[in-house]
C-alpha positions as CSV (number, residue, x, y, z in Angstrom):
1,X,41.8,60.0,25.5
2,X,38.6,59.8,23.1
3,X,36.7,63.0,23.1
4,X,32.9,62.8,21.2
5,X,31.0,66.3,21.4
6,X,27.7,64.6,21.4
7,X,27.5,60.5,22.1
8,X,23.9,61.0,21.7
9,X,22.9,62.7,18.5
10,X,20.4,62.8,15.4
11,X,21.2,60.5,12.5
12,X,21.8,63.5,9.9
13,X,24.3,65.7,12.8
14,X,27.7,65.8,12.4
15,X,30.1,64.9,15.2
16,X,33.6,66.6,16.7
17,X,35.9,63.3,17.2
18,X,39.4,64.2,18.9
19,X,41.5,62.2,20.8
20,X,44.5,63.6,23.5
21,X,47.1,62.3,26.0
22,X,48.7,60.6,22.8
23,X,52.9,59.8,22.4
24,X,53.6,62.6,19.6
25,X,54.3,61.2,16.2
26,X,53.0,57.8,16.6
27,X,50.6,56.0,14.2
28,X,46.8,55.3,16.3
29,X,43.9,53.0,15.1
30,X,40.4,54.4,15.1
31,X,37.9,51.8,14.7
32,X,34.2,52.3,14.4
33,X,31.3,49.5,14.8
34,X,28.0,49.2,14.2
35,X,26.0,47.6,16.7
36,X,23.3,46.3,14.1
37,X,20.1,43.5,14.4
38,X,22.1,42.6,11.1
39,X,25.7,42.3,13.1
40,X,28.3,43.9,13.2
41,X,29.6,46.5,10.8
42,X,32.8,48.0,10.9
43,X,35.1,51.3,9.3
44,X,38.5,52.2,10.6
45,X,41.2,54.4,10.3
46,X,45.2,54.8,11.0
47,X,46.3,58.4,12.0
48,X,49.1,59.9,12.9
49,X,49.3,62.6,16.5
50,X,50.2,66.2,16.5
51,X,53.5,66.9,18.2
52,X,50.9,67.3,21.3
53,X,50.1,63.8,21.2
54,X,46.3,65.4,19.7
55,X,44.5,63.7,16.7
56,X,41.4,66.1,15.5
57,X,39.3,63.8,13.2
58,X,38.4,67.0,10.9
59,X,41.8,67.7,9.9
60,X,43.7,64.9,10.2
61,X,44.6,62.7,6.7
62,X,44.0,59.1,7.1
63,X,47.7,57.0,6.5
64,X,45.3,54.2,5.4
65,X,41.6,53.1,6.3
66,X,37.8,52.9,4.8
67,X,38.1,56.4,3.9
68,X,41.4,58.7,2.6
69,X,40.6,62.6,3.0
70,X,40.3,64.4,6.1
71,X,36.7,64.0,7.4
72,X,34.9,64.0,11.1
73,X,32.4,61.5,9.9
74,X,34.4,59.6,7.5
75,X,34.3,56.3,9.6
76,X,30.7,56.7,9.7
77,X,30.0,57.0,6.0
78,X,32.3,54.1,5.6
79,X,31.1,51.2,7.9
80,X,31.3,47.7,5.8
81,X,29.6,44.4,6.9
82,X,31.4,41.5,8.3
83,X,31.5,38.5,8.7
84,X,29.3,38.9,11.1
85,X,26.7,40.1,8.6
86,X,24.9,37.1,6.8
87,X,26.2,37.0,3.3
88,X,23.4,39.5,1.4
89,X,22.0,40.7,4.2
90,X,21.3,44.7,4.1
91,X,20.9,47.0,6.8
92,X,17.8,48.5,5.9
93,X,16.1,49.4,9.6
94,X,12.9,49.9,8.8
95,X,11.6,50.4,12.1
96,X,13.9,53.4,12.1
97,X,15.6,52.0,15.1
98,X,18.4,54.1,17.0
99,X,22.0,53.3,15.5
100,X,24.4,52.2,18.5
101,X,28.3,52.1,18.0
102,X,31.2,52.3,19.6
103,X,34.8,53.7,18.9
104,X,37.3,52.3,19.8
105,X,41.3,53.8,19.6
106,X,44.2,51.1,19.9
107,X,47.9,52.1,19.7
108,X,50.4,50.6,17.1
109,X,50.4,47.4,18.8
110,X,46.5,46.9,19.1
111,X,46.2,47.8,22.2
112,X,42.7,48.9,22.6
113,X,43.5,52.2,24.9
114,X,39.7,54.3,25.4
115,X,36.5,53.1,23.7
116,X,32.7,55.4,23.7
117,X,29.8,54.1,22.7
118,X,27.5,56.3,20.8
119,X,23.8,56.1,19.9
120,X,22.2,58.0,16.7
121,X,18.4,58.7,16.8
122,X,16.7,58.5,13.4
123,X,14.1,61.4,14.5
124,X,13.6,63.8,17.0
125,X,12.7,62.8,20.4
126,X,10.2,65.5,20.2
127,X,9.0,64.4,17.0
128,X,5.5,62.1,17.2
129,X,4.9,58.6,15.5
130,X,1.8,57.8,14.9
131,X,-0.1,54.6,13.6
132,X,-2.6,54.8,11.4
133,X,-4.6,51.8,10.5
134,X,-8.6,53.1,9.3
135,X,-10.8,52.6,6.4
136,X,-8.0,51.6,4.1
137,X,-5.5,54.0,5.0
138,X,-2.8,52.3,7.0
139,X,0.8,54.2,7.3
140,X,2.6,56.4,9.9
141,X,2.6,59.8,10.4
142,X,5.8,61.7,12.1
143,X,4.9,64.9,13.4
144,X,6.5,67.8,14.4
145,X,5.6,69.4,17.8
146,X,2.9,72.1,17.9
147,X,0.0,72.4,16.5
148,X,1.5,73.2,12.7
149,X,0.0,73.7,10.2
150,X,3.1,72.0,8.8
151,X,4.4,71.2,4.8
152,X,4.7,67.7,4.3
153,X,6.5,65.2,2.9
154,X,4.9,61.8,1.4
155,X,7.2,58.9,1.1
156,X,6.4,56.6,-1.2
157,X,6.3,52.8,-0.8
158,X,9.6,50.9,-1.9
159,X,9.8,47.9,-4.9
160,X,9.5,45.2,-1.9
161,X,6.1,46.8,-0.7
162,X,6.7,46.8,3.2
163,X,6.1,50.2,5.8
164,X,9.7,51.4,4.9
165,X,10.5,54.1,7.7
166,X,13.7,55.1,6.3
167,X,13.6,59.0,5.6
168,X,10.4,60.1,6.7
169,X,11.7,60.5,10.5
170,X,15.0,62.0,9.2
171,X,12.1,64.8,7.4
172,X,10.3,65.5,10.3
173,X,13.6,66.1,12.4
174,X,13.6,68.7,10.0
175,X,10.5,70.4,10.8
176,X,8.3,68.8,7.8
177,X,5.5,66.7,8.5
178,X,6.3,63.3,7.0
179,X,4.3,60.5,6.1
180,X,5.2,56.8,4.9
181,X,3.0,53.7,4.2
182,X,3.2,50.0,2.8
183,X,1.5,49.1,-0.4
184,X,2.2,44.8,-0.8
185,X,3.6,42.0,1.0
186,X,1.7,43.1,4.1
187,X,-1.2,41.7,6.2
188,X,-4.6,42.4,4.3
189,X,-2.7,43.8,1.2
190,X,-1.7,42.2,-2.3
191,X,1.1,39.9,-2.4
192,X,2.4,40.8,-5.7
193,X,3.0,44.5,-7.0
194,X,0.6,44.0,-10.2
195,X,-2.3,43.7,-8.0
196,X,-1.8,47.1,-6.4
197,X,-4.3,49.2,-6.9
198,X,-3.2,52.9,-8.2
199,X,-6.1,54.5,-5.9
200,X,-5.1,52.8,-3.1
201,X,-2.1,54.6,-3.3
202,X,-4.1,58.2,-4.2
203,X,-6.0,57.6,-1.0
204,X,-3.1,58.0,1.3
205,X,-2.4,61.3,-0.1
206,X,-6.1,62.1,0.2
207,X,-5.9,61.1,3.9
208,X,-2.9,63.1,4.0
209,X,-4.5,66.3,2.7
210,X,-7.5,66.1,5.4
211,X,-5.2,65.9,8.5
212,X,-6.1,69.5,10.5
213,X,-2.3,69.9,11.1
214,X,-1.3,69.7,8.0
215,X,-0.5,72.6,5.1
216,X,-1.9,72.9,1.2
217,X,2.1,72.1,0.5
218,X,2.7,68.3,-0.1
219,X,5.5,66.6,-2.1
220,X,6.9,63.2,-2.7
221,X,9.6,61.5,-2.2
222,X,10.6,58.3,-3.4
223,X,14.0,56.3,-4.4
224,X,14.1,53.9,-7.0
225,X,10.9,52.1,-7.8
226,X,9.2,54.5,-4.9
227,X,10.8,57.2,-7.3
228,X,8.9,55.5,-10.6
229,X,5.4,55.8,-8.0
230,X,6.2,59.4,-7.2
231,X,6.5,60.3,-10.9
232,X,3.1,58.4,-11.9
233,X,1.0,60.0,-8.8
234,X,2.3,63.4,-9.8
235,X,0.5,62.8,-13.2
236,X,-2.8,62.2,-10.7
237,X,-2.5,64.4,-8.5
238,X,-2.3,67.8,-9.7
239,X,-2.6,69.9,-6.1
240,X,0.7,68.5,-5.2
241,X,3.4,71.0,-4.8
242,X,6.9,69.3,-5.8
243,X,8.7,65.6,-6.6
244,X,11.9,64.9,-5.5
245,X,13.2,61.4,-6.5
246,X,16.7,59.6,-6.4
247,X,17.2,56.6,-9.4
248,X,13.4,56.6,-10.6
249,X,13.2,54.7,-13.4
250,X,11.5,56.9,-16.1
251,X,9.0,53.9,-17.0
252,X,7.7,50.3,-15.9
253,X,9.6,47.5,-17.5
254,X,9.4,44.6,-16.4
255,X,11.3,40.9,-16.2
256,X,7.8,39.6,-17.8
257,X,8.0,42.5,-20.4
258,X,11.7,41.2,-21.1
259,X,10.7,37.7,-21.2
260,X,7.3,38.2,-23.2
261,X,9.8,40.0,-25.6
262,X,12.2,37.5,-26.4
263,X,9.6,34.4,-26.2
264,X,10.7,33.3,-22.5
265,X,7.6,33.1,-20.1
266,X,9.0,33.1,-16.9
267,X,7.2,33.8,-13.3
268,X,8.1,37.2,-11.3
269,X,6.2,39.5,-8.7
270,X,7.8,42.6,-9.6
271,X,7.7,45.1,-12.1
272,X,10.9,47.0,-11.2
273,X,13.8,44.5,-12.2
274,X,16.9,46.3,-13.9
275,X,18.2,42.8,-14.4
276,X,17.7,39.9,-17.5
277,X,17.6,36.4,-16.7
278,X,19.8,34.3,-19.1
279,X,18.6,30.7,-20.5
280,X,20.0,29.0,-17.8
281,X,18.5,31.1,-15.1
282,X,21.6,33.5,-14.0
283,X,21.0,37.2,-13.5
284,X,23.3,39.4,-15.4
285,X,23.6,42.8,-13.7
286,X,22.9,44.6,-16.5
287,X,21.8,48.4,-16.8
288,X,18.7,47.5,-18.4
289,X,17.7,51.0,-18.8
290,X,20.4,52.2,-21.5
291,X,19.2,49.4,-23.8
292,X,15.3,50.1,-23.3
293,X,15.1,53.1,-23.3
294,X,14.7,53.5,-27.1
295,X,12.0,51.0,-27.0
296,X,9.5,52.3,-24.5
297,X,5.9,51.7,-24.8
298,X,3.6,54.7,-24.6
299,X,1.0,52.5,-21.9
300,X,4.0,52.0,-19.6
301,X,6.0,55.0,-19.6
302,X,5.2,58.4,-17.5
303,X,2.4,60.7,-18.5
304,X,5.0,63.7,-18.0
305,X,2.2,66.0,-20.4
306,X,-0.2,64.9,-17.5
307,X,1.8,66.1,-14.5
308,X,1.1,70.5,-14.1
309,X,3.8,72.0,-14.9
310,X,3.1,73.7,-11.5
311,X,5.0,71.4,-9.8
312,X,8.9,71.2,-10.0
313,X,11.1,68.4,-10.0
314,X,14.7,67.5,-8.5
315,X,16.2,64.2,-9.9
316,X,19.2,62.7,-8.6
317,X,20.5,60.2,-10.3
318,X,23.9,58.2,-10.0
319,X,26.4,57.5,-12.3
320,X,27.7,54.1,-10.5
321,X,23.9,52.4,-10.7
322,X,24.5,48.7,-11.5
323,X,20.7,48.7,-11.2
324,X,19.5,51.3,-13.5
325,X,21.6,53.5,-16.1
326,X,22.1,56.6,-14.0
327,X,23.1,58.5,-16.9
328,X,21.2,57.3,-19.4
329,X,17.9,57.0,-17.1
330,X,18.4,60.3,-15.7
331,X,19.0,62.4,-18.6
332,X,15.4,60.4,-20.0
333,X,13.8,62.0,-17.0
334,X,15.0,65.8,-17.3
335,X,14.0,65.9,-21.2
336,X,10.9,64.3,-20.8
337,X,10.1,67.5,-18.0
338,X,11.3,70.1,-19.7
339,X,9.6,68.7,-22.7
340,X,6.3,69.5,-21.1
341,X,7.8,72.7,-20.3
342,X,8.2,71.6,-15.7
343,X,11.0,73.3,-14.3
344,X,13.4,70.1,-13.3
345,X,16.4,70.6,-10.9
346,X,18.8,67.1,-11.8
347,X,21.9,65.8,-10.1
348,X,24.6,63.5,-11.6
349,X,26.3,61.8,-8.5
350,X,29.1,58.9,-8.5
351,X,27.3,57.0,-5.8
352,X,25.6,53.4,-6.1
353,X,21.7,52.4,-6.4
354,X,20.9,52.6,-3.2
355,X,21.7,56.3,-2.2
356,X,19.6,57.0,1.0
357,X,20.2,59.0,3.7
358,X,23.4,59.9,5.8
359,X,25.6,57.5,7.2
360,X,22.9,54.7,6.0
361,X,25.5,51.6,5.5
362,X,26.5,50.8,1.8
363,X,25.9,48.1,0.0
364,X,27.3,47.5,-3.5
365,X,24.9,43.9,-3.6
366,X,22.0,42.5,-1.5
367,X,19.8,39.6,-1.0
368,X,16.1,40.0,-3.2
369,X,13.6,37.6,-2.0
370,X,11.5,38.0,-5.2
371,X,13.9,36.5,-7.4
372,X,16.1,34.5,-4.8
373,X,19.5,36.3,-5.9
374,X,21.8,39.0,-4.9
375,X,21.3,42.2,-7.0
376,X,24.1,44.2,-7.4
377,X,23.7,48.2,-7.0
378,X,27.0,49.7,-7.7
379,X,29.4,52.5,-5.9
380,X,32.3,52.6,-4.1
381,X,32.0,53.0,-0.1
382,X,33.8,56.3,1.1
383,X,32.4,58.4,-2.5
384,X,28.7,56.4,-2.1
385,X,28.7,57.7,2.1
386,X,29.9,61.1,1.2
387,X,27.0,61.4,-1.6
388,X,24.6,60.3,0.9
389,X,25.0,63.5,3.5
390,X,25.0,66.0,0.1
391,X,22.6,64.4,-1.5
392,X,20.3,64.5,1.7
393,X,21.1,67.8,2.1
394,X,20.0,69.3,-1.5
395,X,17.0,67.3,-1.1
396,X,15.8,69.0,2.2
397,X,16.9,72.5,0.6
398,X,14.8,71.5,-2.5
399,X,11.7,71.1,0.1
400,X,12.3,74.1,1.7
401,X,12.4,76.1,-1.1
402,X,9.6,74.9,-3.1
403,X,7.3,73.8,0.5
404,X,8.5,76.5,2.8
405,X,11.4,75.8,5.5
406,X,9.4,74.7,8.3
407,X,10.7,76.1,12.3
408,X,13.4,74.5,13.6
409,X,12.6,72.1,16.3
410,X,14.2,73.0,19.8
411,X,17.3,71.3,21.4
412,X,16.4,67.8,22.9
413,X,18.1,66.7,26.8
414,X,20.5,64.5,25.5
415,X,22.2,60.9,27.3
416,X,25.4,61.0,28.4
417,X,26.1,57.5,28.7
418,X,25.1,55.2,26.1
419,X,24.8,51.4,26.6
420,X,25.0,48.6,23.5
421,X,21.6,46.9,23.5
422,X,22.3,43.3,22.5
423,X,25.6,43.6,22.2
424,X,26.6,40.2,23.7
425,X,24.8,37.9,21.1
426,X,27.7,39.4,18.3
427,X,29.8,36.3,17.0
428,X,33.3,39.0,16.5
């Protein structure tokens, strides 16, 4: 009944979903899970079969669900947690795990009738992961097969400090050599982000630059407060080739800066908050950036005269940031570049904060351990997952274009029968 064209397949791909050997003109449930360390998230839709008794995911218009236009991978951009999630709990996958699922179809009266389990790799089987941990430098590199030399792709270190695998695998299934690292909250590193060390940071693109298999063309990539990072090492760094960022904030500001401001003290170990903390301790989600904006301090805000105006920029930013005004933030960014005269490619999208990388779950809120609260990020779930895949996709043109489009790497022996690793311990 269930047909998938590939139930093995690489994070970014898109998938053919059919069903067939349906009654004609009845209503059938598609349901979609997550099999994550998390739990179990979950997207669904109820379709309606062809006078064949055929349902073709691509074409067929959802009669109610997580998502409402015709799309093959709309249950995947709109997986949700459940109650099998812990409340707050984000699905960030550091480790760049595999995703497992498994669809299931039911008929009208939940019968469950087929059900495939599917796996989706974050990188290429042929791609390499390597550890480095030497005189300072400690990261992982992911590359391509062959000998290269190959343009690469820095990632820089997220607000919460740790080794954050999320995109640089997804890169080097696209040919680049990619390259992430931790920069707190790790053994042998600071604890708080004040204590980080701006050369520490310089050095991993140093170590970078020396690797044999690697090009003269190096860019950065960073989201959010990695975005802010990747703006202030572009003013260092001089020899890089491009920036591509997604909600950088155009300055640091800080909860201590607010505080210090208005005559509150207060402890925090972060300088990337978007938030304010009233008298009586509650975080107002507030889009701190379209009130401070105005009132910037030259020692905290981005050199942009300092960056060469040899190296081009793409900012997205989005319009449903609870975090950090989208619009306000990201119109800050593209005058300050063209300004000093750097050509700046920017994108206004109506996603949430957190805008990653295809079929990454959404979350509108999650847990932050530095202030012991849920911070809320904004979007709606089927418009946020649908960004995601474009916004991916303009970001890896962007490269190409401004880095060189690396060779494709060659078709991988794929598994035809995927099993659910852990899938027992779920509580639904």
């Amino acid at each position: 009944m269930l047909h998938v064209d590939k139930v093995d397949s690489l994070l970014a791909e898109k998938l053919k979903i059919s069903a067939s050997g349906l009654t004609p003109f009845l209503n059938y449930k598609f349901e979609l899970r997550l099999h994550s360390s998390n739990g179990i998230l979950r997207s669904y839709c109820i379709l309606k079969s062809d006078e064949h008794g055929n349902i073709e995911l691509s074409t067929a218009k959802p009669i109610r669900g997580t998502y409402i236009e015709p799309d093959p991978m709309g249950l995947f951009m709109t997986v949700e947690r459940t109650d099998d999630v812990s409340y707050g709990d984000m699905v960030k996958n550091y480790e760049a795990e595999p995703f497992y699922y498994s669809l299931r179809l039911f008929s009208e009266s939940e019968e469950l009738l087929d059900e495939v389990n599917l796996k989706k790799r974050w990188h290429h089987p042929l791609v390499a992961e390597i550890e480095v941990k030497q005189g300072g430098i400690w990261g992982v590199i992911y590359k391509p097969p062959g000998p290269g030399p190959f343009p690469c792709i820095i990632d820089t270190p997220v607000v919460d400090g740790r080794l954050c695998k999320t995109h640089a695998p997804l890169s080097a299934s696209e040919g680049f050599l990619s390259f992430c690292f931790p920069m707190l909250d790790e053994p042998r590193l600071p604890k708080t982000l004040e204590d980080v060390d701006i050369e520490y940071l310089s050095k991993h693109i140093k170590y970078v630059q020396s690797l044999p298999y690697c090009s003269d063309n190096i860019g950065l990539y960073g989201i959010s407060f990695a975005g802010l990072i990747a703006h202030h090492l572009a003013t260092k760094h001089p020899e890089l080739k491009v920036v591509a960022t997604t909600n950088g904030p155009g300055a640091f500001y800080s909860e201590k800066d607010y505080m210090r401001e208005n005559g509150k003290p207060i402890e925090c170990e972060t300088m990337d908050r978007s938030l304010t903390i009233t008298e009586n301790g509650v975080l107002e989600n507030k889009a701190i950036f379209s009130d401070l904006i105005g009132r910037l301090r030259p020692e905290t805000s981005i050199k942009w005269e300092n960056i060469s105006t040899n190296i081009p920029f793409r900012v997205l930013s989005s319009i449903d940031d609870w975090l950090v005004d989208g619009v306000t933030n990201g119109a800050y960014i593209r005058d300050s570049l063209l300004k000093t005269e750097h050509k700046v490619e920017i994108e206004f999208v109506n996603s949430g904060h957190v805008t990653v990388i295809p079929y990454n779950p959404h979350h509108n809120f999650g847990f932050n351990k530095f202030v012991n609260v849920n911070l809320g990020f904004g979007g709606e779930t089927s418009t946020h997952g649908k960004v995601q895949g474009t916004a991916w996709e303009n970001h890896i043109k962007f490269f190409k274009k401004h880095l060189g489009s690396p060779k494709s790497l060659p078709e991988y022996e794929r598994d035809t029968m995927i099993s659910i690793p852990g899938r027992v311990g779920s509580k639904l």
